[in-house]
C-alpha positions as CSV (number, residue, x, y, z in Angstrom):
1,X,-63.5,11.8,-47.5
2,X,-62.2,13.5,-44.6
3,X,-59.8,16.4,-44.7
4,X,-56.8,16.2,-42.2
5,X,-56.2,19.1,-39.8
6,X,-54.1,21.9,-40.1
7,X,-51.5,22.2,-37.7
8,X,-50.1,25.2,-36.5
9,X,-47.1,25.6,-33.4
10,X,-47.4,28.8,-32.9
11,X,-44.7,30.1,-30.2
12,X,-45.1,32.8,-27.2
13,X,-48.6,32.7,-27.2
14,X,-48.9,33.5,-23.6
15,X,-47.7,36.5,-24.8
16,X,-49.5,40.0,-26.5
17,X,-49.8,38.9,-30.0
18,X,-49.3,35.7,-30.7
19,X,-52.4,35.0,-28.2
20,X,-54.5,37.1,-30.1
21,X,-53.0,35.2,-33.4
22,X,-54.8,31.8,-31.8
23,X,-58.2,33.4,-30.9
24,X,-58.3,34.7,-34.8
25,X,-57.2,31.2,-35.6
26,X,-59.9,29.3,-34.2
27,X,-62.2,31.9,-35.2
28,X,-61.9,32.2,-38.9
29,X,-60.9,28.9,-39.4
30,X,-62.4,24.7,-38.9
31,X,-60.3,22.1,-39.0
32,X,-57.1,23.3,-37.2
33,X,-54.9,22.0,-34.2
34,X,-52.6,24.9,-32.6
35,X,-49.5,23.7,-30.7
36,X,-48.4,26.7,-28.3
37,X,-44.8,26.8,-27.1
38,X,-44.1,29.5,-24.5
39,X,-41.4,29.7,-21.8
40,X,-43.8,32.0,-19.4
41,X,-41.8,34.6,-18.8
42,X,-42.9,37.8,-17.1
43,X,-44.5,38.6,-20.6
44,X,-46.8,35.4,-20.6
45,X,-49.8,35.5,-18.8
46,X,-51.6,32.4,-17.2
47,X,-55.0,33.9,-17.7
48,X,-53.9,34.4,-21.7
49,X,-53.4,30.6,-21.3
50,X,-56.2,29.7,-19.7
51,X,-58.2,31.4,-22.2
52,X,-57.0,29.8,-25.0
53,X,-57.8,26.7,-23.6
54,X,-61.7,26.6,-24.3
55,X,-60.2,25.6,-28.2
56,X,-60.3,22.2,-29.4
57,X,-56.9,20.7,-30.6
58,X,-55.0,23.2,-28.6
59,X,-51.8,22.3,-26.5
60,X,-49.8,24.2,-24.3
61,X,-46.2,23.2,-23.4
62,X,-44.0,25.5,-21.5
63,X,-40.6,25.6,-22.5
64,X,-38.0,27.5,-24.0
65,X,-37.5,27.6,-28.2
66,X,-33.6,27.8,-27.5
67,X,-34.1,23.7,-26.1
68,X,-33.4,21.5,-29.0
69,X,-35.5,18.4,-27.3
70,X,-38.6,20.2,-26.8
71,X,-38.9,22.2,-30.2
72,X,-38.1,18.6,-32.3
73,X,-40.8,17.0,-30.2
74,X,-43.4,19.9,-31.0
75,X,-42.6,20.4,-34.9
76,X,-43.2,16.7,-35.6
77,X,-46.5,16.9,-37.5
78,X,-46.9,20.5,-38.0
79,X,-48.0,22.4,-41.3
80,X,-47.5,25.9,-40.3
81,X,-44.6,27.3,-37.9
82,X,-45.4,31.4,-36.5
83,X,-42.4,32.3,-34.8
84,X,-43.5,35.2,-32.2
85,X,-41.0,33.9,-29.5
86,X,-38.9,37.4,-28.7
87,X,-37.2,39.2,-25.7
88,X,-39.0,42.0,-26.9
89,X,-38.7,44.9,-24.7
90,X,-36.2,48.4,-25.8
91,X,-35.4,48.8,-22.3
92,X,-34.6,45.6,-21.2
93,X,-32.4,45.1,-23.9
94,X,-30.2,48.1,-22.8
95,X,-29.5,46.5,-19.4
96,X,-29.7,42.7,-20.7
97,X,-28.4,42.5,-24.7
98,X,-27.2,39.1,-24.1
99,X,-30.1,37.5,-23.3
100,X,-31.5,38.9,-26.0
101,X,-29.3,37.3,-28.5
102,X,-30.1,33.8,-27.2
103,X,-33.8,34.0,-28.1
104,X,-33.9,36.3,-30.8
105,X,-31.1,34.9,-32.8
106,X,-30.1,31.7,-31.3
107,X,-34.2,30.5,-30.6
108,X,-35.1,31.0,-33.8
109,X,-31.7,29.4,-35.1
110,X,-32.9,25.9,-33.4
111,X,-36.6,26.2,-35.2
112,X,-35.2,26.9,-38.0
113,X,-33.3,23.7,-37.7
114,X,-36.4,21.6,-36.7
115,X,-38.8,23.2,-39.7
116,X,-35.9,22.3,-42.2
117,X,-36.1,18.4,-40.9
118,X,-39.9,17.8,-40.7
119,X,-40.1,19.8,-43.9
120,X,-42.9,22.8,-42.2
121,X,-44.9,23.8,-45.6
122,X,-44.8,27.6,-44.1
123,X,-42.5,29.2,-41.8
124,X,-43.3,32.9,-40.3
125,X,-40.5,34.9,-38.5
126,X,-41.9,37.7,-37.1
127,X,-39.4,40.5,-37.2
128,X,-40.0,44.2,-36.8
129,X,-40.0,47.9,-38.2
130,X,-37.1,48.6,-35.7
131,X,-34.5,46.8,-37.5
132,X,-34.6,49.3,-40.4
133,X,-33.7,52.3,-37.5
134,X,-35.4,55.3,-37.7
135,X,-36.1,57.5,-40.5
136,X,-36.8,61.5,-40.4
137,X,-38.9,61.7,-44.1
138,X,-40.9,59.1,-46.0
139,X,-41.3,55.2,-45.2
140,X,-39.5,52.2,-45.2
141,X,-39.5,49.9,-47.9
142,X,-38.7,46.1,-47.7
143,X,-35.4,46.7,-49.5
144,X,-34.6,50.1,-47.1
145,X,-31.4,50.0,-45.6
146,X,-31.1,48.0,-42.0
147,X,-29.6,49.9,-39.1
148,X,-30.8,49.2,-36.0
149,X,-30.0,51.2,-33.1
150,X,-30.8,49.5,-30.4
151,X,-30.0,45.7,-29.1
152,X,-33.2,44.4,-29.3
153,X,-33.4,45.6,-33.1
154,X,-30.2,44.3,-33.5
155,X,-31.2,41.1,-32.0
156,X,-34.2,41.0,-34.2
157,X,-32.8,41.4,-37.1
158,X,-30.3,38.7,-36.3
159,X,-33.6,36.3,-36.6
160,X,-34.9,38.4,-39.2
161,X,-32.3,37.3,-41.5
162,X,-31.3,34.2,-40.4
163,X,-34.9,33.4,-41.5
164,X,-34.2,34.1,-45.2
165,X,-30.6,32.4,-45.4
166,X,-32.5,29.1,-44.8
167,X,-34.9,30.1,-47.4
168,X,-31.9,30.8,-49.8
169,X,-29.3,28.0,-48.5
170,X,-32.0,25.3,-47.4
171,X,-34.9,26.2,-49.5
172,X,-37.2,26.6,-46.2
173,X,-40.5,28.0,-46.9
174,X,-39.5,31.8,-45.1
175,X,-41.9,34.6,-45.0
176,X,-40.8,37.4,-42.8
177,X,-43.2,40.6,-41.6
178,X,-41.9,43.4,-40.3
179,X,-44.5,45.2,-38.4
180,X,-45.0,48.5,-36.6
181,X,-46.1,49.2,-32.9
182,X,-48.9,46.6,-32.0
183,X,-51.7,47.6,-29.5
184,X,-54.9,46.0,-28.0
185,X,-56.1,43.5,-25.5
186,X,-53.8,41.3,-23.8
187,X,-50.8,43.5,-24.0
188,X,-48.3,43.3,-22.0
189,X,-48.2,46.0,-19.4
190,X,-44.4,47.9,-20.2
191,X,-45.8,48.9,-23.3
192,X,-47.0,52.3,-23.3
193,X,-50.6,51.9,-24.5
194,X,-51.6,49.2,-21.8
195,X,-49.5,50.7,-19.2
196,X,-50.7,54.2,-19.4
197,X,-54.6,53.1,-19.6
198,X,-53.8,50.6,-16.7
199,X,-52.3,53.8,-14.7
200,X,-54.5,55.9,-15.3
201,X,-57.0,53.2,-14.3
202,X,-55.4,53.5,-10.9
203,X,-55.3,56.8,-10.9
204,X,-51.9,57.2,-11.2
205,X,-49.6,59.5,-13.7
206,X,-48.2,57.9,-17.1
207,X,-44.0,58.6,-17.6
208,X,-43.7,59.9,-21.2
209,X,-39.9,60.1,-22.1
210,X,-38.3,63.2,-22.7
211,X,-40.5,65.8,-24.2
212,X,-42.9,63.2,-26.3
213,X,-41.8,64.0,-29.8
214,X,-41.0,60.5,-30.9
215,X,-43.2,59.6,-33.4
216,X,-44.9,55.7,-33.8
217,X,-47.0,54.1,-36.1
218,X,-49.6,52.6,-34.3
219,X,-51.2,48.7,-36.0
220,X,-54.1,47.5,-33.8
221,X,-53.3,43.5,-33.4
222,X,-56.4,41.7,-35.4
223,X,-55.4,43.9,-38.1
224,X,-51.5,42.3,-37.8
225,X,-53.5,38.7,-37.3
226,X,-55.1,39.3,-39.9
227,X,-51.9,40.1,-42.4
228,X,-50.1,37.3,-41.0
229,X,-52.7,35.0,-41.4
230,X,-52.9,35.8,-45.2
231,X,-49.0,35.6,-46.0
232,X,-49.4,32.4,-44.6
233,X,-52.1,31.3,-48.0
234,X,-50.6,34.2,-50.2
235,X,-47.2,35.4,-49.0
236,X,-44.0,34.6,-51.2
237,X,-41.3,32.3,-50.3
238,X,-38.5,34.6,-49.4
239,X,-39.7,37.6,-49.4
240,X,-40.4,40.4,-46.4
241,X,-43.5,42.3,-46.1
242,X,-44.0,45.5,-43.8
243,X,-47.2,45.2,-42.3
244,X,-48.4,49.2,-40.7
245,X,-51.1,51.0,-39.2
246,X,-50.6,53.7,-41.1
247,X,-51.5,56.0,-37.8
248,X,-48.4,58.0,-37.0
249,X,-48.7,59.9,-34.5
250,X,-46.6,61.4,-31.9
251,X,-46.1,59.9,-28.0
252,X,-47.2,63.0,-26.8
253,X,-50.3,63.1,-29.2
254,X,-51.1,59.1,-28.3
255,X,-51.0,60.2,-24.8
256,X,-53.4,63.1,-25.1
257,X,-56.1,60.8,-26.6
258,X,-55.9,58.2,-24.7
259,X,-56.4,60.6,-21.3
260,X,-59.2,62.6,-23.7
261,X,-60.6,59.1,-23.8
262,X,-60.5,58.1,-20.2
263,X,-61.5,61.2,-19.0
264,X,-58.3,62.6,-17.7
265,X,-56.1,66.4,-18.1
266,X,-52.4,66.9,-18.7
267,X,-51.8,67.1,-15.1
268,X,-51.7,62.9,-15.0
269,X,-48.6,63.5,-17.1
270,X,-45.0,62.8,-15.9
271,X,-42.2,64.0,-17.7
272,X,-39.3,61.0,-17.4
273,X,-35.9,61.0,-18.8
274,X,-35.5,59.9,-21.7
275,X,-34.3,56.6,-23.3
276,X,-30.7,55.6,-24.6
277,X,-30.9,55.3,-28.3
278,X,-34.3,56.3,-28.8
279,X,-35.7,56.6,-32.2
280,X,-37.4,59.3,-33.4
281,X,-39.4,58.5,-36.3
282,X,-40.7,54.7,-37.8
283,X,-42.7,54.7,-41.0
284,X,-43.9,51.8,-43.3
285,X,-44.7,51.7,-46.5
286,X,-47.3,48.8,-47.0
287,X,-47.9,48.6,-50.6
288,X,-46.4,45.0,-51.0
289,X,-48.9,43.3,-48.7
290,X,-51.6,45.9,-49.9
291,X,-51.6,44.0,-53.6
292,X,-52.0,40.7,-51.4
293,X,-55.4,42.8,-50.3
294,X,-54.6,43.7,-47.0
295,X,-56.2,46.6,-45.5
296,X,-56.2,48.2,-41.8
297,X,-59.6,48.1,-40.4
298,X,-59.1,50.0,-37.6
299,X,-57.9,53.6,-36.9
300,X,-56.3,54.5,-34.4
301,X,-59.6,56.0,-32.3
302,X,-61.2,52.9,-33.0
303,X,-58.5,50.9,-31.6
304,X,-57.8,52.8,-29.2
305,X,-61.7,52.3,-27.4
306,X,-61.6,48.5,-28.1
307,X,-58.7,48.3,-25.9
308,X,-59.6,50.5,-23.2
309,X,-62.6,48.4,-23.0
310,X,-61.0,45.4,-23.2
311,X,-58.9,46.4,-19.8
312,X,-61.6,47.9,-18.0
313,X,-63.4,44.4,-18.7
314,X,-60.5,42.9,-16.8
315,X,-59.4,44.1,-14.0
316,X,-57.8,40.9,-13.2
317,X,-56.3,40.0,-15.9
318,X,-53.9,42.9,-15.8
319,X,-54.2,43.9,-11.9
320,X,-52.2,40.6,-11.4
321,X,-49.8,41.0,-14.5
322,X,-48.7,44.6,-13.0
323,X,-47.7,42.7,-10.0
324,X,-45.2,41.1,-11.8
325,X,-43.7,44.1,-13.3
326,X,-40.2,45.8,-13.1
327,X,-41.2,48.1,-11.0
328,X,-38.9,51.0,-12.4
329,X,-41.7,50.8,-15.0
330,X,-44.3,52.8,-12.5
331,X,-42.3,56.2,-12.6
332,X,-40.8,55.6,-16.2
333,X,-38.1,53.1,-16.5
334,X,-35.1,56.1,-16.6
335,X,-36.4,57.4,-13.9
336,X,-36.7,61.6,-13.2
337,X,-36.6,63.6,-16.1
338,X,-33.4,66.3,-14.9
């Protein structure tokens, strides 16, 4: 008797981490198919792509999850929807909110739709810690407050709950993470880990904002793969789970290990003005997924080596994606610090 494959459409996979979702895919499970929808915007990568592409039962399609006609084609068959599809990027969503609320809200809108009529037996929204705002003492809970501060949070959050009123109104299977700052191969290069190795690679400064105080939690990726990929066997219909790296540490403090770690002094530092609406402070509290038994198995040192490897492995991979990048990005997207 032959058991029928899992399929999973997993969207923006030619991005940061739903490409490193697929490789964990195919590597800790048989018997899958993985449909990737991803509208290849300067966060997707044709090399990601082309990697993924060595895995049996994998399609690509490039499109756009806001497009009715191509999201109904793809969801026809499939088990398991991951929604990682996001404008994702603080700044860009100061200069750009509208475009923002098309994806984020209005994308996952038009999955959501599509799940509910092929009747998906799991649907992930992948949210984030930013919706809850920031917080100066202790850690978010799943039932903290939600204040975002910014229009990408906001935007988030739009999809974030959206999610769970077609849990409640529909009865759609809904499980939504919330998860802290991912790092590790394949990111995409505005983020501050990949852009400062990638820099300092070059030998050029990295722009930390303002004086560096802000303070992140850092989750290396496999270890968010991994979490998502046991909420989709274990999670709870409904329900939202924060998913940490419990490695907060401060920008400044990030920045000294990672030029401790390459070899570099405080001189490659460049002060930058810093961002509108910055938070200060994010801070999970994982204890829900925790009783699922999830654990982190990476620190932040740990992590932190694997993907400086990782990107002096490939030169190419990101040499070409910094091409591509706003270039306000190279001295710190505010520019001077005054």
């Amino acid at each position: 008797m032959t058991t029928s494959k899992r399929t999973y459409l997993v969207t923006g996979a030619a991005g940061f981490i739903a490409s490193n979702f697929v490789h964990f895919l195919y590597q800790h499970h048989k018997n899958i198919a993985v449909i990737v929808l991803d509208k290849m915007t300067s966060a997707g990568h044709p090399l990601t792509v082309k990697e993924l592409e060595q895995y049996p039962d994998f399609k690509f399609f490039k499109g756009d999850i806001c497009d009715p006609a191509i999201v109904k084609k793809l969801m026809a068959g499939v088990d398991v929807v991951v929604n990682f599809a996001a404008e994702s990027s603080v700044d860009h969503s100061i200069d750009d909110p509208e475009s923002f609320l098309k994806t984020d809200i209005g994308g996952v809108y038009t999955l959501l739709q599509e799940a509910r009529h092929h009747h998906v037996r799991r649907f992930i929204q992948i949210s984030t810690d930013e919706v809850y705002g920031q917080i100066m003492d202790g850690s978010f809970v799943e039932t903290s407050e939600l204040k975002p501060r910014n229009p990408y949070a906001a935007s988030k959050l739009g999809g974030d709950r959206l999610a769970y009123s077609f849990f409640v109104t529909y009865g759609l299977p809904v499980v939504v993470t919330r998860a802290s700052n991912n790092y590790g191969p394949r990111a995409f290069l505005e983020k501050v880990i990949p852009l400062f190795i990638t820099n300092l690679l070059e030998g050029q400064p990295v722009p930390v904002y303002g004086q560096g105080t802000q303070v992140r939690d850092w989750l290396f990726v496999e270890d968010h793969c991994r979490a998502i990929d046991l909420l989709i066997e274990q999670g709870s219909n409904g329900e939202v789970y924060n998913i940490g790296g419990e490695q907060e540490v401060t920008n400044m403090e990030l920045t000294r290990r990672i030029l401790k770690m390459m070899g570099c002094d405080e001189s490659m530092v460049k002060f930058v003005q810093d961002r509108p609406g910055h938070d200060l402070r994010y801070s999970l509290d994982c204890s829900k997924i925790k009783k699922l038994g999830w654990q982190q198995h990476h620190d932040l040192d740990s992590g932190l080596a694997k993907t400086i490897a990782w990107y002096k492995d490939n030169p190419k991979w990101w040499k070409s994606a910094k091409q591509r990048m706003d270039a306000r990005y190279f001295a710190g997207f505010w520019g001077e610090k005054t």
